[in-house]
PDB file as gemmi writes it, atoms N, CA and C in Angstrom:
CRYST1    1.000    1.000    1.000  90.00  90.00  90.00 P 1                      
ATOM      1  N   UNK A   1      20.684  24.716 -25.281  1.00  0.00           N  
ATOM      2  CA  UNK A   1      20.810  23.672 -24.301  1.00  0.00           C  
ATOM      3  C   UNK A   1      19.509  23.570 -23.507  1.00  0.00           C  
ATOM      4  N   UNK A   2      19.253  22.284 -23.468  1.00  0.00           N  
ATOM      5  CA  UNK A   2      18.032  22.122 -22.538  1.00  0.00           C  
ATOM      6  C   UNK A   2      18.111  21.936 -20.890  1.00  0.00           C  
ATOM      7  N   UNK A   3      17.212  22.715 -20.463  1.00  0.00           N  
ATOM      8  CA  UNK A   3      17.265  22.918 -19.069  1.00  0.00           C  
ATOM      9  C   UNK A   3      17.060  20.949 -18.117  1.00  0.00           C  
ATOM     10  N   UNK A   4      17.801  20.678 -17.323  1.00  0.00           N  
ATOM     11  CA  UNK A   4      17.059  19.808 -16.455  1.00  0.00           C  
ATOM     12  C   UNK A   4      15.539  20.063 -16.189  1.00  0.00           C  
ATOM     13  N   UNK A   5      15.221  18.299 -16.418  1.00  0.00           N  
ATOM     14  CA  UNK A   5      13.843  18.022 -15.491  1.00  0.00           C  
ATOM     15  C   UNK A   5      13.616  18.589 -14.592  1.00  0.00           C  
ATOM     16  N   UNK A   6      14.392  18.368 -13.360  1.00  0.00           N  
ATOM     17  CA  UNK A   6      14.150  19.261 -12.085  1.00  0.00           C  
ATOM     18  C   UNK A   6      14.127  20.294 -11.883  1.00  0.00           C  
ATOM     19  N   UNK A   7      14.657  21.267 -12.784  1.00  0.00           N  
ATOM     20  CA  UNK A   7      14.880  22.695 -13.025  1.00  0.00           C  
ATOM     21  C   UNK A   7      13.370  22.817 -13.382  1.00  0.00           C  
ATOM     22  N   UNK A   8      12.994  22.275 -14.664  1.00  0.00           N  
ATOM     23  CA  UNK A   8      11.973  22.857 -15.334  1.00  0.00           C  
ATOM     24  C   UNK A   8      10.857  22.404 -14.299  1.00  0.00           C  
ATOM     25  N   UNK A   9      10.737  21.587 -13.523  1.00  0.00           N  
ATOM     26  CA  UNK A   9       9.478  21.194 -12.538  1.00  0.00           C  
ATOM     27  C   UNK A   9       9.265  22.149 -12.241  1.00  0.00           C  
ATOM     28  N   UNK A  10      10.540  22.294 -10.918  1.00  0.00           N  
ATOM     29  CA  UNK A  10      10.551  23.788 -10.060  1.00  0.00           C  
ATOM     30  C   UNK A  10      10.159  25.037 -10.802  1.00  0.00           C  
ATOM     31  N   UNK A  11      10.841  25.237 -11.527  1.00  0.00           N  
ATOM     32  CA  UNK A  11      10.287  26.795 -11.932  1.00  0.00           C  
ATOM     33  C   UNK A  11       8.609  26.479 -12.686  1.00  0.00           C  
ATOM     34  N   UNK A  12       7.634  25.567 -12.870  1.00  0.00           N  
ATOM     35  CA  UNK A  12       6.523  25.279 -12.920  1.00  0.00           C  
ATOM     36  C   UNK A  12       5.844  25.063 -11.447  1.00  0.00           C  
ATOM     37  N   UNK A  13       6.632  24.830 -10.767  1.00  0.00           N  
ATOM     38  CA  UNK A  13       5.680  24.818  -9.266  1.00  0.00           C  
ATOM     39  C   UNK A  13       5.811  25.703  -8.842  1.00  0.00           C  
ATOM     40  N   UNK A  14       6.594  26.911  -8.643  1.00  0.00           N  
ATOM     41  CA  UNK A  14       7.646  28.339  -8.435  1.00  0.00           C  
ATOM     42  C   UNK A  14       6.215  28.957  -8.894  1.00  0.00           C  
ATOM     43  N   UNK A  15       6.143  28.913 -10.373  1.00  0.00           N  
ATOM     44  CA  UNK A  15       5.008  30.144 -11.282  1.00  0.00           C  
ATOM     45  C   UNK A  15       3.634  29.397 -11.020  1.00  0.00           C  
ATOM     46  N   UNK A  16       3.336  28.577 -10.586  1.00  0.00           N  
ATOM     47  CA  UNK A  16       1.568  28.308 -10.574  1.00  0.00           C  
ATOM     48  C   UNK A  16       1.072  28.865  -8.852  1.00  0.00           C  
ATOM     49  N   UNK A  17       2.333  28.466  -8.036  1.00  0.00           N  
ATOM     50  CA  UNK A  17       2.053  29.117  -6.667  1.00  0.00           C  
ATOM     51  C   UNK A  17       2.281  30.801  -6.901  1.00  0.00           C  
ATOM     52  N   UNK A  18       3.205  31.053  -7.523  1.00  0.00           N  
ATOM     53  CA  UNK A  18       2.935  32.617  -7.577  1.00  0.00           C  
ATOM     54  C   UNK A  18       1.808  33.445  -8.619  1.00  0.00           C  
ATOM     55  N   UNK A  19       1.011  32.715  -8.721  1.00  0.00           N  
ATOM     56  CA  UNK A  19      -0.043  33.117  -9.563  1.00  0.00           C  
ATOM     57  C   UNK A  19      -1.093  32.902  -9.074  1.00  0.00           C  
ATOM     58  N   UNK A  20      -1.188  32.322  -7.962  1.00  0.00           N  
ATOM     59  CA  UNK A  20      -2.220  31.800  -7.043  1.00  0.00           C  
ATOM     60  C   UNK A  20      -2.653  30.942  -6.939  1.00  0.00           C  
ATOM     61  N   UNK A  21      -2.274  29.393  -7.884  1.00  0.00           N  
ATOM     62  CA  UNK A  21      -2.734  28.610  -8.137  1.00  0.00           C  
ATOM     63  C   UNK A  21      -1.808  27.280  -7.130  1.00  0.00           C  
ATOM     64  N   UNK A  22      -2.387  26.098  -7.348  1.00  0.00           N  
ATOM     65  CA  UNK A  22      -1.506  25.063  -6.599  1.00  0.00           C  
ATOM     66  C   UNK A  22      -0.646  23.996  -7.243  1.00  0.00           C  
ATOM     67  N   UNK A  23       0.415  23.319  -7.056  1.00  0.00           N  
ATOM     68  CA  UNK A  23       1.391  22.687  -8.058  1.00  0.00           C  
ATOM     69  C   UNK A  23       2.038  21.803  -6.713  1.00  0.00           C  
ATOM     70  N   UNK A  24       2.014  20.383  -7.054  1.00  0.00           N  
ATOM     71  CA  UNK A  24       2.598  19.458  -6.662  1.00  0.00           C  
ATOM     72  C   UNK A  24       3.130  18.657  -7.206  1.00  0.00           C  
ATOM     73  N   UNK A  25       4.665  17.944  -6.611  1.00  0.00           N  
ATOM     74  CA  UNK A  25       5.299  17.042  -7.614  1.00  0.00           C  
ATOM     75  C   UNK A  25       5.044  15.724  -6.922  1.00  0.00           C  
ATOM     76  N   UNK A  26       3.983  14.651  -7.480  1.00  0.00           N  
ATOM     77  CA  UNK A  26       3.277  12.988  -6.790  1.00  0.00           C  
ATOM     78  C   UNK A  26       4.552  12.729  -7.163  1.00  0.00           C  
ATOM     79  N   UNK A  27       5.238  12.639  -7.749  1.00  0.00           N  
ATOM     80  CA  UNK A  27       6.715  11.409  -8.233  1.00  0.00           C  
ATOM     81  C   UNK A  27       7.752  12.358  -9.064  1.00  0.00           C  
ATOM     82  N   UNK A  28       8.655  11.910  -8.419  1.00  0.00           N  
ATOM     83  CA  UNK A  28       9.959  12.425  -8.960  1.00  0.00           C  
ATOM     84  C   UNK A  28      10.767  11.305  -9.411  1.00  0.00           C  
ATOM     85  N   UNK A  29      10.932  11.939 -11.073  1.00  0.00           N  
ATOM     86  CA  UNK A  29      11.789  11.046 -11.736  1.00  0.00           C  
ATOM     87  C   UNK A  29      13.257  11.174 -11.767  1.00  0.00           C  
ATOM     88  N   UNK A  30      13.615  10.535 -13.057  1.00  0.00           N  
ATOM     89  CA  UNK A  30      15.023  11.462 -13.460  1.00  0.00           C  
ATOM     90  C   UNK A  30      15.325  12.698 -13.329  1.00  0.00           C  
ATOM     91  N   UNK A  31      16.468  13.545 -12.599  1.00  0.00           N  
ATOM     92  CA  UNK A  31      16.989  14.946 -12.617  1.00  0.00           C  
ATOM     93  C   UNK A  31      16.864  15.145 -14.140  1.00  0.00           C  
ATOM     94  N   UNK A  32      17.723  14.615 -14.518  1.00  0.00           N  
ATOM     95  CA  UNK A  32      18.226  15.193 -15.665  1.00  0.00           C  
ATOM     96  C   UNK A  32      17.580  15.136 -16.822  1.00  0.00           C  
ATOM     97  N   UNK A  33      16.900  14.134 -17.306  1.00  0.00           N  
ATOM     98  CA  UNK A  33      16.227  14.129 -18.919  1.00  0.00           C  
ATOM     99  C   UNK A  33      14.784  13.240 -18.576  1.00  0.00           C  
ATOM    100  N   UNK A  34      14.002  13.037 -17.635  1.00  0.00           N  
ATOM    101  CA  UNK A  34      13.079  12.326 -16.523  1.00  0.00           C  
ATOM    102  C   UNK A  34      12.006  12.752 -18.131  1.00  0.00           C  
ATOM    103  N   UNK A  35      10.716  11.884 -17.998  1.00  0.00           N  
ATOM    104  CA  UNK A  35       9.919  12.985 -18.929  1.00  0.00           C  
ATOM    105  C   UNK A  35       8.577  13.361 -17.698  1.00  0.00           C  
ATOM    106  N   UNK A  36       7.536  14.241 -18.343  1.00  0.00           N  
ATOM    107  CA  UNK A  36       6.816  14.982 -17.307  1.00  0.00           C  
ATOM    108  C   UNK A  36       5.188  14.213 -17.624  1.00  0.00           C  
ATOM    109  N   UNK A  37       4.783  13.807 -16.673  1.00  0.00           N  
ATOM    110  CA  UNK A  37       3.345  13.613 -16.543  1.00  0.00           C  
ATOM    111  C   UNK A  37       2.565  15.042 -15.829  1.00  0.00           C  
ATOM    112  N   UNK A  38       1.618  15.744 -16.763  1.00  0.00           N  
ATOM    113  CA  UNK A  38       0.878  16.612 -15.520  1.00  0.00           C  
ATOM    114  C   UNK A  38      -0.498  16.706 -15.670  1.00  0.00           C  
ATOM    115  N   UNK A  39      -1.175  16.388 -14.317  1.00  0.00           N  
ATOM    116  CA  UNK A  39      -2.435  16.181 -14.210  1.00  0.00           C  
ATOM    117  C   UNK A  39      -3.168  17.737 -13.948  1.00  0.00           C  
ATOM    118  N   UNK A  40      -3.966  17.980 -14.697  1.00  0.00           N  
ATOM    119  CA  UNK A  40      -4.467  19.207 -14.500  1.00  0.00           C  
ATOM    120  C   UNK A  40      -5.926  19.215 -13.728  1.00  0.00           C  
ATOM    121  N   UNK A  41      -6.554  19.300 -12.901  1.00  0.00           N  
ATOM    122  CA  UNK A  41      -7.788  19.066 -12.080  1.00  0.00           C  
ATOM    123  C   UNK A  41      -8.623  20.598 -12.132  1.00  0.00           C  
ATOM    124  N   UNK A  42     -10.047  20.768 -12.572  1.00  0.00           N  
ATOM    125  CA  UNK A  42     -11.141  21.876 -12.304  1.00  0.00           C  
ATOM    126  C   UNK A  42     -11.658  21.566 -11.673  1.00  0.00           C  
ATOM    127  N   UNK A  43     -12.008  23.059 -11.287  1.00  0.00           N  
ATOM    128  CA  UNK A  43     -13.273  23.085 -10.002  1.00  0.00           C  
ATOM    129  C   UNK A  43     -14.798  22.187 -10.110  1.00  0.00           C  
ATOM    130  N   UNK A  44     -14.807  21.284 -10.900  1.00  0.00           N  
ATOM    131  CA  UNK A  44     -16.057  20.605 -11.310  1.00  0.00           C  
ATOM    132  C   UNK A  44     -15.431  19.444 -11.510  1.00  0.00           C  
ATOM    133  N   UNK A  45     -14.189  18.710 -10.761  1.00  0.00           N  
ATOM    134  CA  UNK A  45     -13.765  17.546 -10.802  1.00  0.00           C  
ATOM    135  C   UNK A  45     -13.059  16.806 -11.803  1.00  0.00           C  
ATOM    136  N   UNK A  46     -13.522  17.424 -12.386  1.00  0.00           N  
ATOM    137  CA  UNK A  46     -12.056  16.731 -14.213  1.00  0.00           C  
ATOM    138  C   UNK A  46     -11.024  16.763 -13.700  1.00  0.00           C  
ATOM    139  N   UNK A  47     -10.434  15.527 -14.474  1.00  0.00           N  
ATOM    140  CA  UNK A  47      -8.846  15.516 -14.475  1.00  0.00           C  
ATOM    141  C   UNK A  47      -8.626  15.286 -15.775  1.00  0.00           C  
ATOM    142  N   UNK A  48      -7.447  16.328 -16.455  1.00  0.00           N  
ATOM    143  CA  UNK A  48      -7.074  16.177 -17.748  1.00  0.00           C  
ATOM    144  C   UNK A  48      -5.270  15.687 -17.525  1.00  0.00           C  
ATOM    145  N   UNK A  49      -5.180  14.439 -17.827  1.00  0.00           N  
ATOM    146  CA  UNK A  49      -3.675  14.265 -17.774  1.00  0.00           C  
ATOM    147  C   UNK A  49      -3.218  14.645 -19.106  1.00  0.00           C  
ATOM    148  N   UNK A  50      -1.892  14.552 -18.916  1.00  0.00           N  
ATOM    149  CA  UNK A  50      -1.074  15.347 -20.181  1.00  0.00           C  
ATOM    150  C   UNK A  50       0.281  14.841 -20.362  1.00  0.00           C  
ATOM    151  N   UNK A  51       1.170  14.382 -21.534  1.00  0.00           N  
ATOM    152  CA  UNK A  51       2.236  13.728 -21.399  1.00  0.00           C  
ATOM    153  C   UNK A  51       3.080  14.629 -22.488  1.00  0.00           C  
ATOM    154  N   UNK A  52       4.197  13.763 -22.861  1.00  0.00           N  
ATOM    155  CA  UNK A  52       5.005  14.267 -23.307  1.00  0.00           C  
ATOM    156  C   UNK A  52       4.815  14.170 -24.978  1.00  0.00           C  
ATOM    157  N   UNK A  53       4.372  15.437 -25.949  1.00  0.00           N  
ATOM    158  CA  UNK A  53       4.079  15.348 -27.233  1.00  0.00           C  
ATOM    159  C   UNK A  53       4.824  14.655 -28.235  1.00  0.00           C  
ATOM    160  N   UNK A  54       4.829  13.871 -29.266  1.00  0.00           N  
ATOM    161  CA  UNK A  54       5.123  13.246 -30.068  1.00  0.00           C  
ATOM    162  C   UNK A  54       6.305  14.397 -30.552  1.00  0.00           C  
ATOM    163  N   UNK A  55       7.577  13.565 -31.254  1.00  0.00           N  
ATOM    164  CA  UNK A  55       8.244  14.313 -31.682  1.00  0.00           C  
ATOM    165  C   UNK A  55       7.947  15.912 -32.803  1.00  0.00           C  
ATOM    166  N   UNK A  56       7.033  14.902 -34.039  1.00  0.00           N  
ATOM    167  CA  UNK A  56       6.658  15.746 -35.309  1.00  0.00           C  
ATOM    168  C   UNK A  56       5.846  16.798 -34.521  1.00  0.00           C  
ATOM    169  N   UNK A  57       5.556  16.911 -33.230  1.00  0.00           N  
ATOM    170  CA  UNK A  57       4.791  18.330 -32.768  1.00  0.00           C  
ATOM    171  C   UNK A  57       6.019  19.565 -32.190  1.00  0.00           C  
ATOM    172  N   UNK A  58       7.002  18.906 -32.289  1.00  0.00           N  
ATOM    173  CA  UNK A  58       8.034  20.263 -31.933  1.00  0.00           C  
ATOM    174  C   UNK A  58       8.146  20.996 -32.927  1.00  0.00           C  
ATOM    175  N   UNK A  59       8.243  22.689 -33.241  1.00  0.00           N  
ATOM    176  CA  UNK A  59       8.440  23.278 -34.061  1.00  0.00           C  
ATOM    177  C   UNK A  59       9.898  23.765 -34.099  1.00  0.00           C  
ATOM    178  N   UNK A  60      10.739  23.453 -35.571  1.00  0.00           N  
ATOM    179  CA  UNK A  60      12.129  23.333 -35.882  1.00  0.00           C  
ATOM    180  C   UNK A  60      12.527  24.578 -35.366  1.00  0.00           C  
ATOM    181  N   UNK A  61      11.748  25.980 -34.828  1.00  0.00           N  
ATOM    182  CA  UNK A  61      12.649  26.921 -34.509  1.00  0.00           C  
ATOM    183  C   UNK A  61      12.673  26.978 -33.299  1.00  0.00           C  
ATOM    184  N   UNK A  62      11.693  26.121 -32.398  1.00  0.00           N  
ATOM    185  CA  UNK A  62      12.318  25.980 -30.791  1.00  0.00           C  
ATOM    186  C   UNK A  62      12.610  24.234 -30.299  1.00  0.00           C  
ATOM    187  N   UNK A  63      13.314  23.991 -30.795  1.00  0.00           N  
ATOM    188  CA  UNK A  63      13.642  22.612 -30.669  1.00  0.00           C  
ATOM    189  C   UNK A  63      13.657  22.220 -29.160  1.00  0.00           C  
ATOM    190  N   UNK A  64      13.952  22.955 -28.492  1.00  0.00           N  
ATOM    191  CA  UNK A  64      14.363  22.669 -26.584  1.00  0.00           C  
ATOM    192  C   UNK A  64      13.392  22.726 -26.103  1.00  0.00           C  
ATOM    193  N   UNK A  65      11.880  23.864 -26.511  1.00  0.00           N  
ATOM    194  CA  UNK A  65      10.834  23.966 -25.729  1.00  0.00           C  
ATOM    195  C   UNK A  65      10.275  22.452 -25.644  1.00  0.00           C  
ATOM    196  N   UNK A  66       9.519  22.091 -24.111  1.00  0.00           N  
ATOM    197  CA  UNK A  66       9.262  21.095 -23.954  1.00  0.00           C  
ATOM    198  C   UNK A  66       7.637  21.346 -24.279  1.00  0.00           C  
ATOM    199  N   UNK A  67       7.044  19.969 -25.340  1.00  0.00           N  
ATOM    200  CA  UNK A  67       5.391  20.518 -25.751  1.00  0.00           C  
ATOM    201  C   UNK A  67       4.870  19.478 -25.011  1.00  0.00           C  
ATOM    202  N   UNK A  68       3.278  19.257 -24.579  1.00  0.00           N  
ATOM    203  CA  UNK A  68       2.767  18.535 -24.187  1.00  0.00           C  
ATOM    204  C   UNK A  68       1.776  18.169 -25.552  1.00  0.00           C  
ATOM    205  N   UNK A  69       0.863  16.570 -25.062  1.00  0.00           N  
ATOM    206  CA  UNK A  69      -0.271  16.289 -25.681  1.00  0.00           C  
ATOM    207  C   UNK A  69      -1.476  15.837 -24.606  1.00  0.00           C  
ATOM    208  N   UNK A  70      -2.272  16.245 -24.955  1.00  0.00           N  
ATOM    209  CA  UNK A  70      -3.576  15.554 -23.950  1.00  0.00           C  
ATOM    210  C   UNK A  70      -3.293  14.060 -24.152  1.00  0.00           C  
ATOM    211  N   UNK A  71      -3.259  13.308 -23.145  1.00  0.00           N  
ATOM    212  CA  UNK A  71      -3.925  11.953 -23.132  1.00  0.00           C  
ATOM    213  C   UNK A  71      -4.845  11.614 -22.770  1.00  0.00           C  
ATOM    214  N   UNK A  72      -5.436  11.904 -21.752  1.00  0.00           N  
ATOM    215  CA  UNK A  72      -6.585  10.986 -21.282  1.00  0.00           C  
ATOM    216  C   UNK A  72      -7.507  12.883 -20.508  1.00  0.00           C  
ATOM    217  N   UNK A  73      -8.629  12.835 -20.437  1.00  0.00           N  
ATOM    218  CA  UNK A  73      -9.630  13.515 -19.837  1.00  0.00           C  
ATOM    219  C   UNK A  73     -10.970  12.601 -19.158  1.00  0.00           C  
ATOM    220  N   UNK A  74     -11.330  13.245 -17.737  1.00  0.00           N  
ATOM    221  CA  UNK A  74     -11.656  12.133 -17.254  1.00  0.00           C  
ATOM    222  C   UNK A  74     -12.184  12.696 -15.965  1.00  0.00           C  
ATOM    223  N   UNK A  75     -13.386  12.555 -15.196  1.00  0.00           N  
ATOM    224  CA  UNK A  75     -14.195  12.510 -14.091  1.00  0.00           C  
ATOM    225  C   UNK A  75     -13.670  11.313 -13.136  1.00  0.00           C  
ATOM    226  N   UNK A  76     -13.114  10.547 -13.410  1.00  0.00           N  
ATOM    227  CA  UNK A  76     -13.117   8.983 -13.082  1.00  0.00           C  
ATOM    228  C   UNK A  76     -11.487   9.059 -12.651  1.00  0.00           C  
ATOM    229  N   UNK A  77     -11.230   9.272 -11.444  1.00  0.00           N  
ATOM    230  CA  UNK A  77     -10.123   9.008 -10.850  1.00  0.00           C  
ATOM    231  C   UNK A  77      -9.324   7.997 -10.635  1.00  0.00           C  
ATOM    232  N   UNK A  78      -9.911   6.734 -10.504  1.00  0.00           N  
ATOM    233  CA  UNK A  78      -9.823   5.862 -11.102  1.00  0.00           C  
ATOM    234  C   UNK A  78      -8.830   5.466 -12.747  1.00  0.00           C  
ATOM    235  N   UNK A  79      -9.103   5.998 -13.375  1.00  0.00           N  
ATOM    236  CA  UNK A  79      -9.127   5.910 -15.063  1.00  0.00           C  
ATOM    237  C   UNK A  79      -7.755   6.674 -15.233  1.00  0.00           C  
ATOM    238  N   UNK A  80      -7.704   7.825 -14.972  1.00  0.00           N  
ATOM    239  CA  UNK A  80      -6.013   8.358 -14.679  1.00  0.00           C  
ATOM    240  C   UNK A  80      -5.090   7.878 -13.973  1.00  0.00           C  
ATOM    241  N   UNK A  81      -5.434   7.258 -13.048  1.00  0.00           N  
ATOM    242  CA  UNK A  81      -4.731   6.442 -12.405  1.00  0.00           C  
ATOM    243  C   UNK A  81      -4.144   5.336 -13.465  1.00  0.00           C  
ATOM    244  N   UNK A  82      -5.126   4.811 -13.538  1.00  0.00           N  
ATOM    245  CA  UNK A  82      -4.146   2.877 -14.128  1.00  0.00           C  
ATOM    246  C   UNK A  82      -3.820   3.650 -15.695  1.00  0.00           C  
ATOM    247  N   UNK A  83      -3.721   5.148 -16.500  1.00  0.00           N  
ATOM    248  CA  UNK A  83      -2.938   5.570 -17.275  1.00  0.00           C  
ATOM    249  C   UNK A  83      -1.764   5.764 -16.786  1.00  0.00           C  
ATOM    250  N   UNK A  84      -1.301   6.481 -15.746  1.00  0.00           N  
ATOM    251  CA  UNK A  84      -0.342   6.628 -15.141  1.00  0.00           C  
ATOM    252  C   UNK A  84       0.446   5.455 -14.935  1.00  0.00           C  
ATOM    253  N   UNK A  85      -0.260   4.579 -14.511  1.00  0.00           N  
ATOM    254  CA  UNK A  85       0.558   3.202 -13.652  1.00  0.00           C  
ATOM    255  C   UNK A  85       1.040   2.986 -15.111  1.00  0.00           C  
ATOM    256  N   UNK A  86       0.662   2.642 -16.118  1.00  0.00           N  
ATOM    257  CA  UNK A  86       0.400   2.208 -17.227  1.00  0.00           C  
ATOM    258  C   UNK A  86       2.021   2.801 -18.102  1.00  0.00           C  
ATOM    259  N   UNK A  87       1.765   3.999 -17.968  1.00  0.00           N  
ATOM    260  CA  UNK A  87       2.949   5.198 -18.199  1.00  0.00           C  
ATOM    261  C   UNK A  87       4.429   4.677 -17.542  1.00  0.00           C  
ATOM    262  N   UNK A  88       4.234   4.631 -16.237  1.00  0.00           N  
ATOM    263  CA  UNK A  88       5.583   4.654 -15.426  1.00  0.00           C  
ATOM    264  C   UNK A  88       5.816   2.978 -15.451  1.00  0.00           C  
ATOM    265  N   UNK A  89       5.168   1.688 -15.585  1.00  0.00           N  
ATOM    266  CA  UNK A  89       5.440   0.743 -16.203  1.00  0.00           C  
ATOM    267  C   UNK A  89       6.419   1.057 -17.596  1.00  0.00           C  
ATOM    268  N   UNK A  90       6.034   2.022 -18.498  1.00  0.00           N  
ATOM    269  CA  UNK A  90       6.841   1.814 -19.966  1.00  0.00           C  
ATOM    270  C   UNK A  90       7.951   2.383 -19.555  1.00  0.00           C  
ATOM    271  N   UNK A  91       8.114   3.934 -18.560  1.00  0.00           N  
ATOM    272  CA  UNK A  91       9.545   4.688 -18.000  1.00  0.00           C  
ATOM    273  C   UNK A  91       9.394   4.781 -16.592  1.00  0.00           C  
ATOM    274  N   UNK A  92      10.099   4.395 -15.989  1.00  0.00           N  
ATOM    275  CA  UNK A  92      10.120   4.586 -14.553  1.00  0.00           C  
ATOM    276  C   UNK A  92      10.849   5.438 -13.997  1.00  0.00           C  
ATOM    277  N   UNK A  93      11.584   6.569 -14.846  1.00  0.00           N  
ATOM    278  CA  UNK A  93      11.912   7.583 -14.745  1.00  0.00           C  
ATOM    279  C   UNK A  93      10.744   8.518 -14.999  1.00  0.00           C  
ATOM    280  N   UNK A  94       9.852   8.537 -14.657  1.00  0.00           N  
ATOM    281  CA  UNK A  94       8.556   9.698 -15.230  1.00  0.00           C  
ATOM    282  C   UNK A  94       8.595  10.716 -13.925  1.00  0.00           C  
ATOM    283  N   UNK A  95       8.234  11.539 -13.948  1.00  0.00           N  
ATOM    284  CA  UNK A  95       7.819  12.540 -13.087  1.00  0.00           C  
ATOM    285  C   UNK A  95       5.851  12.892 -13.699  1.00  0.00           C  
ATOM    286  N   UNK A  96       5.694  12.916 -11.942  1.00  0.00           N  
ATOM    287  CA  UNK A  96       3.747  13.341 -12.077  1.00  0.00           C  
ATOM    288  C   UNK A  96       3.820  14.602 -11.606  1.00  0.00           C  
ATOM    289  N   UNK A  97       3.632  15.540 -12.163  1.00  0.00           N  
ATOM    290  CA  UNK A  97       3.168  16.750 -11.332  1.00  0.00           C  
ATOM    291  C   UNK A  97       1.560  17.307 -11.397  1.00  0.00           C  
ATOM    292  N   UNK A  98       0.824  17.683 -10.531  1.00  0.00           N  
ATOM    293  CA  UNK A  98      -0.393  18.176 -10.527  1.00  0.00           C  
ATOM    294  C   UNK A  98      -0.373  19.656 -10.609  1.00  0.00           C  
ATOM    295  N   UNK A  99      -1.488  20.099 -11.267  1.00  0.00           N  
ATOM    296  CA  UNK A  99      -1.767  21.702 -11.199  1.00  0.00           C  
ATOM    297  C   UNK A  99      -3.404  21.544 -10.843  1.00  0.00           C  
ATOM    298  N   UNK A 100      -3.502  22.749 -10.123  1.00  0.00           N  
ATOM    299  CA  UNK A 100      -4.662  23.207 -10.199  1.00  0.00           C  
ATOM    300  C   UNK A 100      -4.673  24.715 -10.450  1.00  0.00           C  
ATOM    301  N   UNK A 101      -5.097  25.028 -11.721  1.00  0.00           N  
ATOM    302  CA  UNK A 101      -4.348  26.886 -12.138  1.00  0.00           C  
ATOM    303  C   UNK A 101      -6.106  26.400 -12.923  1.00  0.00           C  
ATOM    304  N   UNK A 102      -6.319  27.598 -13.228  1.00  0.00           N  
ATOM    305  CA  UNK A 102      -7.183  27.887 -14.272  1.00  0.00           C  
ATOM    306  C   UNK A 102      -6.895  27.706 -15.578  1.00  0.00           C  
ATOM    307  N   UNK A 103      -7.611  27.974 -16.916  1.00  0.00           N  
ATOM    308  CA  UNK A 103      -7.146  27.783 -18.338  1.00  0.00           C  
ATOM    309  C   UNK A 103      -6.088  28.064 -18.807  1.00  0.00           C  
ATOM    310  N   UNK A 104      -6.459  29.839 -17.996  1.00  0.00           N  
ATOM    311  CA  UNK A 104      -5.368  30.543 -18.678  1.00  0.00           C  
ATOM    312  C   UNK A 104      -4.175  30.657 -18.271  1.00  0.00           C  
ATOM    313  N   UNK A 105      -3.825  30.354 -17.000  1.00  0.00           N  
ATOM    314  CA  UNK A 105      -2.663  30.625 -16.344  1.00  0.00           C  
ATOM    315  C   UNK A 105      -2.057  28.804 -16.990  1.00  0.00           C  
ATOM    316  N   UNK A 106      -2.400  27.820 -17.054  1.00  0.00           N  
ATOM    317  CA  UNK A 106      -2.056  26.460 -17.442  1.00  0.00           C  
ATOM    318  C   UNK A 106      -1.517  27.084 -18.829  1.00  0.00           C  
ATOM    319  N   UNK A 107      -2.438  27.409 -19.521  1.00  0.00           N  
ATOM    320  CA  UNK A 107      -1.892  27.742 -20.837  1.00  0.00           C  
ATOM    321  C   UNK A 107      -0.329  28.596 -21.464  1.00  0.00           C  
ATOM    322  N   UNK A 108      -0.213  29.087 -19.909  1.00  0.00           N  
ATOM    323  CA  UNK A 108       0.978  30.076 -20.210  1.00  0.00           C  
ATOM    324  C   UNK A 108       1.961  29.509 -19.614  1.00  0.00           C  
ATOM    325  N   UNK A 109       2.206  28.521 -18.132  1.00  0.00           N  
ATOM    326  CA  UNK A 109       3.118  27.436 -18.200  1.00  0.00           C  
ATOM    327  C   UNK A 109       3.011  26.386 -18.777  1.00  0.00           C  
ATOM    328  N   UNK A 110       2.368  26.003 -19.161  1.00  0.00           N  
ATOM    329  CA  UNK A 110       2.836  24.574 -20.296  1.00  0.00           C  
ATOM    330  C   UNK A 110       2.098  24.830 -22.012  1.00  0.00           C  
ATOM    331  N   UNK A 111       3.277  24.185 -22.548  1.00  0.00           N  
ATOM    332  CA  UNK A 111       2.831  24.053 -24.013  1.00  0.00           C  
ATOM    333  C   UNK A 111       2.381  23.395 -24.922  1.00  0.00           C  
ATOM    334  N   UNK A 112       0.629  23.144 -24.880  1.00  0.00           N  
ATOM    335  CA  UNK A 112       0.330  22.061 -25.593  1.00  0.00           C  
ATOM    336  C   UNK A 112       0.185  22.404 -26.874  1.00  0.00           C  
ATOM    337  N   UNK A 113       0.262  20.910 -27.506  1.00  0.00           N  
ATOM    338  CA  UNK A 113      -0.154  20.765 -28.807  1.00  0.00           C  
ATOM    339  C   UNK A 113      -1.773  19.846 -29.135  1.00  0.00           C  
ATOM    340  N   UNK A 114      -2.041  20.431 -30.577  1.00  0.00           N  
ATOM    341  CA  UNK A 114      -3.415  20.049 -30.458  1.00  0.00           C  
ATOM    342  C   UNK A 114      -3.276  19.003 -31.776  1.00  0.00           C  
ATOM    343  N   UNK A 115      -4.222  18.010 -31.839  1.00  0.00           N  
ATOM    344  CA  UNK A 115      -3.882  17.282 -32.684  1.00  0.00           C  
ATOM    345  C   UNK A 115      -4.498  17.629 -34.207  1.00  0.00           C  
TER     346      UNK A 115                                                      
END                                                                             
């Protein structure tokens, strides 16, 4: 069984603050099945947004884990932005959450896929 949206936010804002890092939720979607936008920001100004991975990237023996895909990478604040707007135009149930964690700690709460 898959956990709620809101569940899974929280315990992602829960583990990036207890790791030392910072986690905010810009928009709250759907409780229950919402999908996740998360903007990841470095100390040298990038923003890497990140959405929800294409089906064929789930692997058949964890079907529930939720995977991400890069969308957009970007200096230009601006440019993530009108992706986003762009995003919550197609679902307006989306949730944005921001991190600011380092590589490695990002890498161990969320699960991307690479293309």
């Amino acid at each position: 069984m898959r956990v709620t949206t809101d569940f899974w936010v929280s315990a992602i804002v829960r583990r990036a603050f207890s790791a030392g890092g910072f986690a905010a939720v810009e928009r709250r979607g759907s409780s229950e099945a919402g999908a996740v936008l998360i903007t990841q920001r470095d100390r040298l100004g990038e923003t890497t947004l990140y959405g929800p991975a294409p089906q064929t990237s789930y692997d058949s023996a964890k079907p529930d884990d939720r995977m991400f895909a890069q969308m957009l990478k970007s200096t230009e604040p601006e440019a993530i932005r009108q992706r986003i707007e762009r995003e919550m135009r197609f679902d307006p149930d989306v949730w944005l959450v921001e991190l600011e964690v380092d590589d490695a700690l990002f890498a161990e709460l969320i699960a991307v896929t690479t293309p």
